[in-house]
N, C-alpha and C positions, 0 to 999 in steps of 0.2 A: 548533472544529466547532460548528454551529448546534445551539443547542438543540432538542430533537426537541418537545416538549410544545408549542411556540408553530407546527408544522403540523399537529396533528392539532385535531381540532374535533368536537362531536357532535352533528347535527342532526335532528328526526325519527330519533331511535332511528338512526339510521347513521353508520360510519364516516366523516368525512372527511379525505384526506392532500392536504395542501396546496391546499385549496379544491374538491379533486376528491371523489366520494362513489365511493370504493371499491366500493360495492355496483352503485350503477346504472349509473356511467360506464365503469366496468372488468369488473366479475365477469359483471355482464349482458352485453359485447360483446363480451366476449374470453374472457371464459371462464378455468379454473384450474388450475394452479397459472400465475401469471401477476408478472415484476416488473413494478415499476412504479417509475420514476426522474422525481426534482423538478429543472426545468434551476435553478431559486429554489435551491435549496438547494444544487447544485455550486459554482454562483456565490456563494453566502456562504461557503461553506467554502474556494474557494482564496481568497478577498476578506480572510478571519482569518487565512490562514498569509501572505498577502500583508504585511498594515498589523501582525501581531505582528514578522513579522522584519526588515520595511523601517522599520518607526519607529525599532530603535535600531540598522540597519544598511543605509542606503538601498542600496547595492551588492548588491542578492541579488536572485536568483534562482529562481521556483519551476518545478521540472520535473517533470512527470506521467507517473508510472509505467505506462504503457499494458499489464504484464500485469497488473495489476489487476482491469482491464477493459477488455475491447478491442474494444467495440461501437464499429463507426466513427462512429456519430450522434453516442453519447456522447464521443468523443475531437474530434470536429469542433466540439461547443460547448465543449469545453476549450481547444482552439485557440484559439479568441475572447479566453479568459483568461491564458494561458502562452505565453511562447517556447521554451519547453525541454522535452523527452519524454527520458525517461529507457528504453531499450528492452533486448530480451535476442535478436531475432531477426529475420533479414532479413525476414519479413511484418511486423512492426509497423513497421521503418524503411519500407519501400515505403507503407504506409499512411499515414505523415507524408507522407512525402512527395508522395502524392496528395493528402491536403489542403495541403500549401502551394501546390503547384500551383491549387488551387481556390478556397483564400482569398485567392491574388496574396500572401502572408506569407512572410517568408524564415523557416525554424525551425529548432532547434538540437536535435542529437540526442548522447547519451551512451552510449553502448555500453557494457552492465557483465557481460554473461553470463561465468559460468564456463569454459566451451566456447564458441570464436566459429569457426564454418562458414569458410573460404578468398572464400565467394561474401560473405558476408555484411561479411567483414575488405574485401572486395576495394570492393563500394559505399560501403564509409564513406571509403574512401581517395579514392575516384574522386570522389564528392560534394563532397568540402572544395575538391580542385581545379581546378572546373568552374567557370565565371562566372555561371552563368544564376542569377539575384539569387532566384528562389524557391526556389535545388535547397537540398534540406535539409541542413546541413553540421554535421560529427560529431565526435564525439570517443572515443579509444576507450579503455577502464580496464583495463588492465593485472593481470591476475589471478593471474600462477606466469609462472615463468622459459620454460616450452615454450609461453605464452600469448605472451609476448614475442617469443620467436623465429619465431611464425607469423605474428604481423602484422609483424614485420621483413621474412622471405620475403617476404610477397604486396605491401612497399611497395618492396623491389627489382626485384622482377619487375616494377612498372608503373611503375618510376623515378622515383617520388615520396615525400615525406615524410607520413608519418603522425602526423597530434596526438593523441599520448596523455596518461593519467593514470595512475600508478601507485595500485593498489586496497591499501591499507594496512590492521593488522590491528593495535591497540590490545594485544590479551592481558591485558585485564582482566577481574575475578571480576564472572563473570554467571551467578545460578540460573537452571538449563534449567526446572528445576518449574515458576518462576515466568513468566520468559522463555521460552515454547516457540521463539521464533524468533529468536535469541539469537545474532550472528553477530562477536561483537566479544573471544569468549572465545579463552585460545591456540592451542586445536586445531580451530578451526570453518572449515569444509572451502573457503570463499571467502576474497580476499583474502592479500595478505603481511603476516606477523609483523615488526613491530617488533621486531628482536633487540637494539638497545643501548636497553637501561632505563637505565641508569647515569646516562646525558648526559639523558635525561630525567626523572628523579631530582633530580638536582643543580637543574636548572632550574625546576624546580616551588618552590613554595611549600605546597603542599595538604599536611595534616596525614594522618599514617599511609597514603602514597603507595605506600610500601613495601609495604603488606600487600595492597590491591588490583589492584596492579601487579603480573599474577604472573609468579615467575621464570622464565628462560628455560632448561630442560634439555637442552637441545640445539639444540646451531646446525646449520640445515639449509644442506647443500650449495650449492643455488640460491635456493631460494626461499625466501627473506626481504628483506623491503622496502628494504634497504638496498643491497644487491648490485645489483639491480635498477635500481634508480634509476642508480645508477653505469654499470652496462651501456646504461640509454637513452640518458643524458648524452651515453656515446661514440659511438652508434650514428648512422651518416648515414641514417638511413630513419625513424629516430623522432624527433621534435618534442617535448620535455618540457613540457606547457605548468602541471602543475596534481597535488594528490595528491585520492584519495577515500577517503573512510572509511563504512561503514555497520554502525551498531550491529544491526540485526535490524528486525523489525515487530513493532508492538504493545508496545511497552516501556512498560510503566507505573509503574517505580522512579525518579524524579528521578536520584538519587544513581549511577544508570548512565551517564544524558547528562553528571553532574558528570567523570566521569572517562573518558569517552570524549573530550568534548569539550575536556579539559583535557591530554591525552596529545595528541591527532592535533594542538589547535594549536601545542602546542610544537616537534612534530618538522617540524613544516611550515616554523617557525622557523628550529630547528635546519639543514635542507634547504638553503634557502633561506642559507643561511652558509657552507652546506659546498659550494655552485656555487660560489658568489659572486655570484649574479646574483637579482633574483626573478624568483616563479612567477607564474602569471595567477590559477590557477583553484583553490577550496577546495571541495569538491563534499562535504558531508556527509550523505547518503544519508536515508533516512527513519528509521521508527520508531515516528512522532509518532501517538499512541495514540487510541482512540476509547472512546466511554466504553458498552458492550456491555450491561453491568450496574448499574442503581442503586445497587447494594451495595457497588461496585468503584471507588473513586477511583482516579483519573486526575491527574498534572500537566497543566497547563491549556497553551494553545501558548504564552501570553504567557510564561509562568515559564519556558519550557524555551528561548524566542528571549533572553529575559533573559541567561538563565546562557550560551548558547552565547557573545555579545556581549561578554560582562566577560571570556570567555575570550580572544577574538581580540583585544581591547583590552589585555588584559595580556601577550599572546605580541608584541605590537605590530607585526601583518601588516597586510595591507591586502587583502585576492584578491577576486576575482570570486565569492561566497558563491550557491552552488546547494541547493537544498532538492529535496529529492526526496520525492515523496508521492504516494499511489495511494488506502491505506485512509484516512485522513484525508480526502481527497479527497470522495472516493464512497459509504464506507459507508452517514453517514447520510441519503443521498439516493435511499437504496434502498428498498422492503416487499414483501415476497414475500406475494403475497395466495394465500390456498389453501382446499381448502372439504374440513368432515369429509365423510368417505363413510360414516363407520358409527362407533359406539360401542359400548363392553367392560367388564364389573365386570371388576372383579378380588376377589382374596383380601385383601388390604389394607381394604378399604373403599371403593377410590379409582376411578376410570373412566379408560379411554382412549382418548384423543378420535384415531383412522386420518385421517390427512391425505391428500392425493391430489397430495403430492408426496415425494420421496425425497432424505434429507440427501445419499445417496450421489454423486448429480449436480446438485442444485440447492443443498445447504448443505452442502457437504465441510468447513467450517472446528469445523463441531461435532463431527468424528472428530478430522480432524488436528491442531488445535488446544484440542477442547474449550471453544470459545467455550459461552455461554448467549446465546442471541436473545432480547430480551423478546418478548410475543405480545398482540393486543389484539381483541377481539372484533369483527366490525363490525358486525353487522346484529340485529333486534332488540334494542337494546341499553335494559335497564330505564331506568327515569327513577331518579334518587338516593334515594328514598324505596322503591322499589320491589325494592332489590335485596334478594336472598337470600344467605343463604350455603352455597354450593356444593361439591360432594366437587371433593377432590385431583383436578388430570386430568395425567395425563400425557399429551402432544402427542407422534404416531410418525410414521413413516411408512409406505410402504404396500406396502412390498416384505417380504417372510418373515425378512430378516437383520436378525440381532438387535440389532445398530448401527446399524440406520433407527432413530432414538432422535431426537427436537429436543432434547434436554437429553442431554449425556454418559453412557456410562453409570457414570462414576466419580459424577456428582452426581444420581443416584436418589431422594435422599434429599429433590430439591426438588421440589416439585408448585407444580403451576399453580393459579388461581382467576380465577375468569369469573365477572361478576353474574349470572350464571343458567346452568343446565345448559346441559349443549351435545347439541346432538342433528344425526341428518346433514341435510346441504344448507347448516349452518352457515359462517360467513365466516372465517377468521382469517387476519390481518395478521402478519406474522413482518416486526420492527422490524430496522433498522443491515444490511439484505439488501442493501447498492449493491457492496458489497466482497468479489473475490477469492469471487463465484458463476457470473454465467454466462460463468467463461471455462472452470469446472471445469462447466460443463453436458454431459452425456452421453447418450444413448438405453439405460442401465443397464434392466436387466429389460423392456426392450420397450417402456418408456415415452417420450413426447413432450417433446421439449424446452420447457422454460416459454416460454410469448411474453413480448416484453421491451415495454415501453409508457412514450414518458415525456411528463409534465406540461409543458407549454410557454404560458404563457398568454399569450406574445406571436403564438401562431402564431392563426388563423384557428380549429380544431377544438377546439386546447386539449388533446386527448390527439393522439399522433402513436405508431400501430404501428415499431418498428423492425426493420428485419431486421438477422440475425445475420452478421458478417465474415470469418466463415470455416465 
């Protein structure tokens, strides 16, 4: 992901985010709470997940998670960059599909929801076996044995084959504390379990396999990834083309991808023995982390395409290698600009700076996830000799519930610092905002949706109002 420090810049006392001055190109025209999206910065970020995993695997694939974000503008200049969308619902496929139609681009789409609609199962089927060279053509990921059997139904009823992927489930030791989105553990509610360890065991090389590999207490009825596979194999309405695997979002433990990556290549192997024939497609899902906090290392994309690559090299496949990415993508190509309304002592000593926006609809990921945003002042901003030093602030928001909080309330314990007090009419910038916000955007307590605004310095204006896709 682009370094964030090489777009921001301080001229005359103001913010600027990617050559643009947050204060008078944005907060003066458009007013706040408002994002603001760099197309520069989209474009270096699939351009790094591009040249880390194509250098030491030119056969890949990057595909963009459009519930991410699912402003058309924003997925239309994605377009430009990907052939592949990774989707959960017949509006995002229809939306590709309006853009291939538009770009004249033929695109590829992946269907991975837990629950897939009969309409939804029914367009991906209908898509693959159409001629028109732009209709967007699909694939569909196979999630539980009643997930198989309804897209078997609706490819009997239209008497065609449907290309799927079976959605594979590792069953390896992953902390949720640490991992909040952690989906590669034995009981995490997407995906089939890998239930013979054994055969993958033996095939490994990796020291103390056994102990992260965790056992299997129960063999389920149907749903486990191996039954499955066998049942598409035999089925006339399903097309085996490929398996997928996805560890969660936001993994920042290397030693997860070690053995995520190291389990799903060998049974791919293994698969692929037990047909007798190969697979096309290696679809390993996202993850790939973004760096939210200073304090908080991160594996870098290089280290983590590295170790995938020694893995497939050593299981000796060959597939059509898909990366799937949304927060990597987009996060930091986002800033949620917003402006204090008012200021508060407190008991502490420390002040709290009321924002005039609400984590509830515009930053849900600092509940559900407990992210930290960093925060950067924009206007007025002293010169280096001039700065003070400043009380604690905490940053809220501006609804009564006590969880409008910009910092968690398990980490209280952190306060903010601005080169100078903050008083209202003030500017603040809330950093890494591209990611998994305005699709969680709402009208909570009677407030307005943020306007969405993104930096474009190839267009004529250079900021471009967007409207919202649904």
């Amino acid at each position: 992901m682009s370094t964030l420090e090489q777009f921001f810049t301080i001229k005359n006392g103001s913010l600027f985010f990617d050559e643009i001055s947050l204060e008078n190109d944005v907060a003066k025209k458009y007013g706040t709470p408002t994002y603001v999206f760099s197309k520069r910065i989209i474009q270096k970020n699939i351009s790094e997940l591009k040249d880390a995993f194509q250098k030491y695997y030119p056969n890949t694939e990057i595909a963009y998670s459009t519930k991410n974000n699912l402003n058309y503008d924003l997925i239309s200049l994605i377009a430009e960059e990907v052939n592949y969308f990774e989707t959960t619902s017949l509006l995002e496929l229809l939306l590709v599909q309006k853009l291939a139609n538009e770009k004249n681009k033929p695109l590829n789409l992946i269907s991975t929801n837990l629950y897939k609609p009969e309409g939804l199962i029914q367009q991906m089927i209908e898509n693959e076996n159409l001629g028109n060279k732009n209709c967007v053509k699909g694939i569909i990921a196979i999630d539980s044995f009643q997930d198989m059997k309804n897209i078997e139904r609706v490819a009997k009823k239209l008497n065609k084959k449907a290309r799927v992927i079976v959605r594979v489930n590792p069953g390896t030791q992953m902390s949720r504390d640490s991992t909040v989105f952690a989906s590669a553990y034995p009981d995490a509610k997407c995906s089939l379990i890998i239930y013979d360890i054994d055969s993958i065991i033996s095939e490994s090389n990796e020291s103390r396999i056994d102990e992260w590999l965790l056992e299997r207490n129960y063999k389920p009825e149907y749903d486990f990834a191996e039954r499955i596979i066998e049942e598409v194999e035999e089925s006339k309405y399903l097309d085996l083309v490929g398996i997928h695997g996805h560890i969660g979002s936001q993994v920042t433990n290397i030693e997860y991808f070690n053995h995520f990556f190291e389990v799903i290549t060998i049974f791919y192997k293994l698969i692929e023995e037990k047909l007798g024939r190969k697979l096309d497609i290696l679809d390993l899902g996202g993850g790939y982390p973004v760096k939210y906090s200073p304090d908080v290392e991160i594996p870098s994309i290089d280290e983590i395409a590295k170790l995938l690559i020694e893995k497939i090299t050593k299981a000796k496949i060959n597939p059509l290698l898909i990366i799937e990415s949304g927060r990597f993508v987009t996060a930091s190509s986002g800033v949620l600009l917003s402006e204090i309304t008012l200021t508060k002592e407190n008991l502490s000593g420390g002040r709290i700076g009321v924002l005039d926006l609400s984590v509830y609809s515009d930053l849900l990921d600092v509940i559900v996830a407990k992210w930290h945003y960093e925060s950067r002042l924009v206007n007025n901003i002293p010169n280096e000799n001039e700065v003070l030093e400043t009380a604690n602030w905490e940053l809220v928001g501006s609804t009564n519930d006590t969880l409008d909080q910009i910092d968690p309330i398990s980490k209280f314990q952190f306060k903010r610092f601005f080169p100078r007090d903050l008083k209202s009419g003030d500017l603040i910038a809330i950093l890494n905002a591209g990611a998994y916000t305005t699709c969680f955007n709402s009208n909570y307590c009677g407030k307005p949706k943020p306007m969405i605004v993104l930096i474009d310095h190839q267009s004529k204006q250079k900021i471009k109002l967007l409207k919202r896709s649904y």
